[in-house]
Backbone as CSV, one residue per row, in Angstrom:
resi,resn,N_x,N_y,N_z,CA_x,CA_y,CA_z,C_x,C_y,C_z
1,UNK,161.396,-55.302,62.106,160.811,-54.010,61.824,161.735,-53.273,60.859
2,UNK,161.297,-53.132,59.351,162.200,-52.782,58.766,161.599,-51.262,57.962
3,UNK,161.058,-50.437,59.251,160.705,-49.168,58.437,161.621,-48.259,58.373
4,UNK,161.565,-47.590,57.280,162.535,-46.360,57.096,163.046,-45.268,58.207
5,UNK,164.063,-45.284,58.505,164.870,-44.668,60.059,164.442,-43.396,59.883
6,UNK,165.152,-42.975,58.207,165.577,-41.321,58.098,164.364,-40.999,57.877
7,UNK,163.264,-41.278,57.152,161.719,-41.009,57.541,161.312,-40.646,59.053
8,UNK,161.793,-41.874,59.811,161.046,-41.997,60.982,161.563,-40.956,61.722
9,UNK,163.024,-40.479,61.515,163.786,-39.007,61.921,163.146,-37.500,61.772
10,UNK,162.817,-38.023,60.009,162.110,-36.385,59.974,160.859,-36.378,60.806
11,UNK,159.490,-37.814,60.774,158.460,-37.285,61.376,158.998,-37.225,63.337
12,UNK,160.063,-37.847,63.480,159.785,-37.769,64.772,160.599,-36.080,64.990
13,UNK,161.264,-35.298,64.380,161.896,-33.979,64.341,160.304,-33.362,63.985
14,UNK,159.397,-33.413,63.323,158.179,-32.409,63.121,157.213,-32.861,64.513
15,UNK,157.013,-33.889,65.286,155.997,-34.121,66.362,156.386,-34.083,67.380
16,UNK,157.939,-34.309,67.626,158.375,-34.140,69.007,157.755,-33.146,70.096
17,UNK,158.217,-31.585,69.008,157.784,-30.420,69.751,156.063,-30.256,70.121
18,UNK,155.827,-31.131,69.470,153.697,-31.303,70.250,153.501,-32.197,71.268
19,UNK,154.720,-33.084,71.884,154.489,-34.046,72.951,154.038,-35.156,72.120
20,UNK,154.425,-35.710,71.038,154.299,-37.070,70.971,155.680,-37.688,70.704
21,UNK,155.387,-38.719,71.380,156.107,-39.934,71.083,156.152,-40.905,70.271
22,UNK,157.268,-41.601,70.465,157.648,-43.083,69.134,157.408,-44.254,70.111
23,UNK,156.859,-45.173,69.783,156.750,-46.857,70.791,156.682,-47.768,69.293
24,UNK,158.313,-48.896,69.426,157.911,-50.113,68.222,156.579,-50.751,68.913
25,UNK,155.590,-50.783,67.948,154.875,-51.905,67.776,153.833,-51.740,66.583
26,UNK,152.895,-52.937,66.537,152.294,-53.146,64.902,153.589,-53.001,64.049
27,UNK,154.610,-54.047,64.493,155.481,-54.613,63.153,156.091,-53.305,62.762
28,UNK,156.182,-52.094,63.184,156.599,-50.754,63.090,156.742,-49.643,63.983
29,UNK,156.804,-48.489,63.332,157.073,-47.580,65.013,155.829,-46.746,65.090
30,UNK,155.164,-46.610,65.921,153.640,-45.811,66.462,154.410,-44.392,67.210
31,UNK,153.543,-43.770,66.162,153.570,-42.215,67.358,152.472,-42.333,68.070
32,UNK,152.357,-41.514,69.382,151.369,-41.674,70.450,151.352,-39.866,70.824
33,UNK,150.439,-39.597,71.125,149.940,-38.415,71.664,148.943,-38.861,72.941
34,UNK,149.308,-38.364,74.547,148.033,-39.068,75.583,148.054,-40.339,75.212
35,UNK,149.291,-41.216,74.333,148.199,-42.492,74.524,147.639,-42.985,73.402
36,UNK,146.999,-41.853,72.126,146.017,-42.240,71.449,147.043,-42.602,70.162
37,UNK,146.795,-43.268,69.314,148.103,-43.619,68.483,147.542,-42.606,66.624
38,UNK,148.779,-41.543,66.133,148.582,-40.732,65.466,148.463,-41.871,64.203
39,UNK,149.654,-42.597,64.192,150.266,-43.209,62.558,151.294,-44.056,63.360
40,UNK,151.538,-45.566,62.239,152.415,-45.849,62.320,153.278,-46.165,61.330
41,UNK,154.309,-45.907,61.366,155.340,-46.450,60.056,155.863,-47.718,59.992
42,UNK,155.773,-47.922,59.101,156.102,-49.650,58.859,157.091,-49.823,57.422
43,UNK,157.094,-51.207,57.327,158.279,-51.434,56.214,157.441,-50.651,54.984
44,UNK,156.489,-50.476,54.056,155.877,-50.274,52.959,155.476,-48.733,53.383
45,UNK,155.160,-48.201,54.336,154.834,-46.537,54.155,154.321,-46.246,55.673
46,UNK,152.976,-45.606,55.529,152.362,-44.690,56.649,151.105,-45.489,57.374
47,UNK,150.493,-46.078,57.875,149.440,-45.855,58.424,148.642,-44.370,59.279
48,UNK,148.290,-43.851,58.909,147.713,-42.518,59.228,146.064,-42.477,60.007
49,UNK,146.210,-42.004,60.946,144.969,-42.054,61.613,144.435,-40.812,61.244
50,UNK,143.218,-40.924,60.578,142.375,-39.149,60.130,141.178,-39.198,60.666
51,UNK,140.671,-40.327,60.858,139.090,-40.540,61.904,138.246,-40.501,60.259
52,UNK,136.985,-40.958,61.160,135.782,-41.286,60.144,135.417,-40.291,59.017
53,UNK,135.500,-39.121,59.723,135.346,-37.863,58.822,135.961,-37.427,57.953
54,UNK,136.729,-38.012,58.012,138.338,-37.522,57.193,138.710,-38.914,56.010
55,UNK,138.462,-39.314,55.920,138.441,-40.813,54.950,138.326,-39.963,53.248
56,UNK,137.366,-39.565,53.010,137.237,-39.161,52.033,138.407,-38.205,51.325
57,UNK,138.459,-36.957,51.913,139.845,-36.424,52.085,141.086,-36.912,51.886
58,UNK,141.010,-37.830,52.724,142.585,-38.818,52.732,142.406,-39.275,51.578
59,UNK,141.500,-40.398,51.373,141.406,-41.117,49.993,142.101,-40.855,48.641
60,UNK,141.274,-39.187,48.787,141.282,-38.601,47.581,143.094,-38.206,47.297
61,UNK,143.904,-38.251,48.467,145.324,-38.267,48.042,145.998,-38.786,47.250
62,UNK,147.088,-38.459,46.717,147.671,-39.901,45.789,148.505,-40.295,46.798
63,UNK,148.613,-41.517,46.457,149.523,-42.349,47.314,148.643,-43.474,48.633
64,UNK,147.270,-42.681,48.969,146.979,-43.310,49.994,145.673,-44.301,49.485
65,UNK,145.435,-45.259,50.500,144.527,-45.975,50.388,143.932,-46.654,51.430
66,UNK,142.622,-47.367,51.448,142.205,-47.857,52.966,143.066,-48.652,53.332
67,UNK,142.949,-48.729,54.761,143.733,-49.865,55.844,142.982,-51.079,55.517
68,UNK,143.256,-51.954,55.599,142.229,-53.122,55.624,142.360,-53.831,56.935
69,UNK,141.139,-54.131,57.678,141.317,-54.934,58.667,140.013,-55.999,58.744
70,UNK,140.585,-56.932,58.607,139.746,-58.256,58.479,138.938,-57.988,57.412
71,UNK,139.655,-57.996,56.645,139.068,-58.052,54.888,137.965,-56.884,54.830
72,UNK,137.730,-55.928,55.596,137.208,-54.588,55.284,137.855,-53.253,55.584
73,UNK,137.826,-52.125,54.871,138.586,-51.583,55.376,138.134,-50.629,56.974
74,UNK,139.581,-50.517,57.500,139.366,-49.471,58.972,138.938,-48.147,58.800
75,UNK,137.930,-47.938,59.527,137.328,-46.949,59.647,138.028,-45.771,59.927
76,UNK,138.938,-44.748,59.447,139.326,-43.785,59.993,141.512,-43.791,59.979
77,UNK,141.333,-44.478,59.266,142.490,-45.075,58.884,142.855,-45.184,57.408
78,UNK,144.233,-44.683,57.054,144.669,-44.543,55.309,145.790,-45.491,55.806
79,UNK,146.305,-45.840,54.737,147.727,-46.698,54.391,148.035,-45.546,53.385
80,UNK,149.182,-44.795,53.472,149.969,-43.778,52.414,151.387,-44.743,51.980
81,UNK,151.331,-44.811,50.942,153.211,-45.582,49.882,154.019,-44.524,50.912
82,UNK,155.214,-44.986,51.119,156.146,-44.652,51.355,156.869,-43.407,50.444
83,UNK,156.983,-43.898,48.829,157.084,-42.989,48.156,156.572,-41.806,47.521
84,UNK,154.864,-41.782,48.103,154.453,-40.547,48.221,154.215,-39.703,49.343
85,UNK,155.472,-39.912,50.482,155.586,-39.053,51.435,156.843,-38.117,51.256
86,UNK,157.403,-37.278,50.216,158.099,-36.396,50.081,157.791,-35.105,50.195
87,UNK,158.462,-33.863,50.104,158.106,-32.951,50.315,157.004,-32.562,51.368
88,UNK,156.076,-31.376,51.028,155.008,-31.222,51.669,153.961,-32.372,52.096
89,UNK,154.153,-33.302,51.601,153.167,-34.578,51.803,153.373,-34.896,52.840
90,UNK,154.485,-35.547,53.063,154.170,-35.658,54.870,154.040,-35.054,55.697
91,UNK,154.379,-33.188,55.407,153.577,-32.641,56.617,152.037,-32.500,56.388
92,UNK,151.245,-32.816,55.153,149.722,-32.929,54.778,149.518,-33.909,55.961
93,UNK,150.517,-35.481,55.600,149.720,-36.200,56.410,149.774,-36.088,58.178
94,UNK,151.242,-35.700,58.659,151.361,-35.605,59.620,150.549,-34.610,60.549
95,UNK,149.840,-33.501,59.626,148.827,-32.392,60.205,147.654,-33.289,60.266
96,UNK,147.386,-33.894,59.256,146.417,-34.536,59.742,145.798,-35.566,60.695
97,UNK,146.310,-35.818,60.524,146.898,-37.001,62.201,146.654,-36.514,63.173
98,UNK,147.209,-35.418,63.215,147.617,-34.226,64.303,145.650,-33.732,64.811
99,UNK,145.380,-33.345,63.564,143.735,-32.485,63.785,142.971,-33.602,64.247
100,UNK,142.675,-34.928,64.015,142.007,-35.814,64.643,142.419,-36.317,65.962
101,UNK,143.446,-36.419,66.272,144.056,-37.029,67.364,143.969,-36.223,68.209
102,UNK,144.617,-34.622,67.802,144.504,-33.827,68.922,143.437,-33.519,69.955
103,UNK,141.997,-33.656,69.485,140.575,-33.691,70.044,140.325,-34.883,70.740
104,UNK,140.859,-35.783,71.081,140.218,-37.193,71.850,141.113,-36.997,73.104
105,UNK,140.161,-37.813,73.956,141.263,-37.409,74.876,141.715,-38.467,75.342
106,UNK,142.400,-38.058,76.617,143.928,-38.991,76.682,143.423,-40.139,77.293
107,UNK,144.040,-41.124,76.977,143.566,-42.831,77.015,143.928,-42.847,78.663
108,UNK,143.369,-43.544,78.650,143.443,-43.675,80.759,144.494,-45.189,80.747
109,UNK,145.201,-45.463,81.287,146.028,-46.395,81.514,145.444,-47.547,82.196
110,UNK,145.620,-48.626,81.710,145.039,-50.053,82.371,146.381,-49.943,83.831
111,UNK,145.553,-50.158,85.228,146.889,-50.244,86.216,146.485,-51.518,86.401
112,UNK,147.065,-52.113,87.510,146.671,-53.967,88.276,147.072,-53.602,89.576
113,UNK,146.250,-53.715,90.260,146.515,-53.900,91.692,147.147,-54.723,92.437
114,UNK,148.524,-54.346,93.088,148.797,-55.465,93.492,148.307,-56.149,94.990
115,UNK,148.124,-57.362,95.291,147.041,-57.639,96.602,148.013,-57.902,97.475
């Protein structure tokens, strides 16, 4: 996992104070809010969760572009460059993250019973 630390410092210093968290996984580090996963950072930039509605919007950013998953792209999902997250840009994207995510609610936990 070779994503950027001092990145992953500033967004985790701007989301902390809303109750989300950092968990490595997807080859990078996932913020989580309830559970629901905001963005993750990875070696090349952002994955950003904005939901279906928000695609267009995102798009229209520089820097970002669809996720691709299984040769189409994810629905509700940007890939942002790394190098166009300076300044105000990553708090653009990190608010945004924020406005979709914040409305779903919290993922219910798989338990296992033990017999």
């Amino acid at each position: 996992m070779a994503y950027n630390e001092v990145l992953a410092d500033r967004i985790t210093t701007r989301l902390a104070p809303r109750g989300v968290t950092a968990k490595k996984m997807f080859a990078g580090l996932t913020f989580l809010w309830q559970d629901n996963a905001l963005l993750n950072l990875y070696d090349e930039g952002l994955m950003v969760r904005v939901g279906p509605d928000g695609m267009d919007r995102a798009l229209a950013r520089r820097g970002a572009k669809p996720l691709p998953s299984r040769g189409k792209p994810a629905n509700g999902w940007v890939l942002v460059a790394e190098k166009s997250l300076h300044g105000d840009a990553l708090d653009y994207w990190l608010d945004s993250a924020w406005a979709f995510v914040a409305e779903l609610p919290p993922k219910k936990r798989k338990t296992t019973a033990k017999k």
